[in-house]
C-alpha positions in Angstrom: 54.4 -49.3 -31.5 51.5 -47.7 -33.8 49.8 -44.7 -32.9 46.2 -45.3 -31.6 44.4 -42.3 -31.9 41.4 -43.4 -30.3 43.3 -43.9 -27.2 45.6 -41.0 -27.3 42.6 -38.6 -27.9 40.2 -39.6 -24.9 43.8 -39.5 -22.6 44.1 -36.3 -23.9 40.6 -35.4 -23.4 41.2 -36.7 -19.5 44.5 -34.7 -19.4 42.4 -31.3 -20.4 39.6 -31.8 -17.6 42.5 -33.1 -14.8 44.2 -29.5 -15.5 40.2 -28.2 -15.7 40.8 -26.2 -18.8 38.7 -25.6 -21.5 39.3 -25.7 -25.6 39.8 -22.4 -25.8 42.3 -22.0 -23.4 44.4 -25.2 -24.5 44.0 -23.4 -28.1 45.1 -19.8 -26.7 48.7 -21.6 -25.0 49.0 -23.8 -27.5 48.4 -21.7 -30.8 46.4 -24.6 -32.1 43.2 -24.7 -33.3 40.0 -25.3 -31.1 38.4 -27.5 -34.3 42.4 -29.7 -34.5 42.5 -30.2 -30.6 38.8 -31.6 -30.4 39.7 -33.7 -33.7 42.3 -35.1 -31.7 40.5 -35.5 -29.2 38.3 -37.4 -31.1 40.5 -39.7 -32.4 39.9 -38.6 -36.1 43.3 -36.5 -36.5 47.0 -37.6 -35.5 48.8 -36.1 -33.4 52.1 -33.8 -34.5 55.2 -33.9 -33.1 55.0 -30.3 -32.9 51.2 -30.8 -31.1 52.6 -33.1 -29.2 55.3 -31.5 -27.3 52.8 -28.1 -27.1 50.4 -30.1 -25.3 53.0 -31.6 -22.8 54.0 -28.0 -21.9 50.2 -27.1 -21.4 49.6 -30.0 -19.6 52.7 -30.4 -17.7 53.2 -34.3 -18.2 55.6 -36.2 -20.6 55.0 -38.1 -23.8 54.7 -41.3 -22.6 51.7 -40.1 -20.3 49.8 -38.3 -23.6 50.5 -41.1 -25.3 49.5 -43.7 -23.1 52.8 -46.1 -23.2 53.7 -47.3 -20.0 56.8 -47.5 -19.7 58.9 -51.2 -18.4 60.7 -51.0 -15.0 64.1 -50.7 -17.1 63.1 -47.6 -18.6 61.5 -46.2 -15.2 65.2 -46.2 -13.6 66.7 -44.9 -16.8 68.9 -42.0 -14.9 70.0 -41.1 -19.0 66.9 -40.9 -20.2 66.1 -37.2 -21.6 63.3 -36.5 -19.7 65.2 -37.7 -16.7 68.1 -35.7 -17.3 65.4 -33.2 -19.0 64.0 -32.9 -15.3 67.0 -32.4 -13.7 67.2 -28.3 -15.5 65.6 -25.1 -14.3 62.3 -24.8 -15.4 63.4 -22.0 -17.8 66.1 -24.3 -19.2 63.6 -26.7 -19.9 61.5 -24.3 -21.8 64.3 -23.3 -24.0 65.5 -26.8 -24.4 61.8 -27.3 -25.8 61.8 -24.8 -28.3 64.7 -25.4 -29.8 63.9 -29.2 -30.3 60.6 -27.9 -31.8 62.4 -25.4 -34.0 64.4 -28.5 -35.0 61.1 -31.0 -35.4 60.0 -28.2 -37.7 63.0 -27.4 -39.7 63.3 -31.5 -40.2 59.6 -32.0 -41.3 60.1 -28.8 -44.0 63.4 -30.8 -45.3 61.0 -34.2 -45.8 58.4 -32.6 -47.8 
């Protein structure tokens, strides 16, 4: 599957008025800029990995729904799945579980360039 930014970016527009929050607080959560998120937003500017999994904390939603991939039946009943499983933690677990995989996204994308 391709990334379609001019599909992610008005979902994620739609995800920011559903939680009614504004650019500057998704920026101030997030530690992104006001100018990236609206380019997003937009369409015009792919989305990190490290976006990404920011916004899914901000927005309380997995990637599948900020990406807009719906997911097949098979996947749905998926008990191993790691946002199953993922689900199944304290939310404080989660949190840590999160940052650390960032951490790891990050140290990965400094070992590509």
């Amino acid at each position: 599957m391709k990334y379609d930014g001019y599909t992610v970016g008005p979902n994620l527009r739609q995800l920011r008025k559903d939680k009614k929050l504004s650019l500057y607080q998704v920026s101030e959560k997030t530690g992104l800029s006001q100018s990236s998120i609206t380019q997003v937003e937009q369409g015009g500017r792919n989305l990190s990995m490290k976006s990404l999994y920011l916004l899914m904390d901000v927005y309380g939603c997995d990637a599948n729904t900020i990406l807009s991939i719906s997911r097949d039946s098979d996947l749905d009943s998926n008990k191993d799945s790691i946002d199953s499983r993922l689900k199944e933690l304290p939310e404080e677990q989660q949190k840590y579980l999160k940052q650390i995989f960032i951490y790891m996204l990050d140290q990965a994308a400094m070992l590509a360039s």
